[in-house]
C-alpha positions in Angstrom: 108.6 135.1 131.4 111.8 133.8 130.3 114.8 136.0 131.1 118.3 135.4 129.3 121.0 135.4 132.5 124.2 137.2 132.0 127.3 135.6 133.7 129.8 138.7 133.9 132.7 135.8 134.5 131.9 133.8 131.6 130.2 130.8 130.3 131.5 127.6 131.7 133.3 125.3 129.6 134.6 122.6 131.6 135.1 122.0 135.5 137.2 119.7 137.5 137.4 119.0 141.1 140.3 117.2 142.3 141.0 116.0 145.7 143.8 114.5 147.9 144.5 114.6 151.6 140.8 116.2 152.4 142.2 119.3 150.1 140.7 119.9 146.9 141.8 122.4 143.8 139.3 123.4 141.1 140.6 124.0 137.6 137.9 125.2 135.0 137.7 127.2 131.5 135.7 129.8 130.9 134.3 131.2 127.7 134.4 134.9 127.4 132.9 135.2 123.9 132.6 139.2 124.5 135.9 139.5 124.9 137.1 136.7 122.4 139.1 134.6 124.9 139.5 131.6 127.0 140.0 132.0 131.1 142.0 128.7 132.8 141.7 129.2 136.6 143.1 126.9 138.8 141.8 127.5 142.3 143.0 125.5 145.6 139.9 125.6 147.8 141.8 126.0 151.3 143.1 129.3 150.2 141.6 131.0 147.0 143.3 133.9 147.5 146.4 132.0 145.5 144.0 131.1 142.8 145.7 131.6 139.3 144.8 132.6 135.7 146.0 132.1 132.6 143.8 133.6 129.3 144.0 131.9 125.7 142.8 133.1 122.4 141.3 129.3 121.0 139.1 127.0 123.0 141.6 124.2 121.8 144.7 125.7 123.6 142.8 126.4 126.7 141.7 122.7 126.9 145.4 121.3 126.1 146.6 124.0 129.2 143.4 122.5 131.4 144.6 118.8 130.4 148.0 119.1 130.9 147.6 121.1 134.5 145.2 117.7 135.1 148.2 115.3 134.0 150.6 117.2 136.8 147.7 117.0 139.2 147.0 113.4 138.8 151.0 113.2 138.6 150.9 114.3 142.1 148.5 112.6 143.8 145.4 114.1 142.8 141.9 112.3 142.0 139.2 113.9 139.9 136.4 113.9 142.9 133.9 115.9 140.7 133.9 117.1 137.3 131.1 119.3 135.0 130.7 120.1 131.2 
């Protein structure tokens, strides 16, 4: 039996881990085809609760947001420790 699975937060599209000083911060895109939009969460591990979300119409503009949060992260400091397309 093959059962389709139903991810209520979206399809990933891209997910990077970065890391410096033992602290790491996730930034990803999700596809929310039933809702026609793009989710970009950046997420700092060592306290979620100040996890932020911006939503874009186009899969292009989320990606240019994703890659230039990843330009002021590696600005910073930050090293991509893990990463998943």
């Amino acid at each position: 039996m093959n059962a389709e699975r139903h991810n209520p937060l979206g399809a990933p599209v891209v997910r990077w881990d970065f890391a410096r000083n033992h602290q790491h911060v996730v930034c990803t895109i999700l596809a929310r085809p039933a809702e026609s939009f793009y989710e970009v969460a950046i997420v700092p591990l060592w306290d979620i609760g100040c996890a932020a979300i911006e939503t874009f119409t186009t899969a292009t503009a989320a990606l240019r947001r994703h890659a230039a949060i990843a330009a002021e992260l590696r600005d910073a400091g930050w090293t991509v420790a893990a990463y998943s397309t």
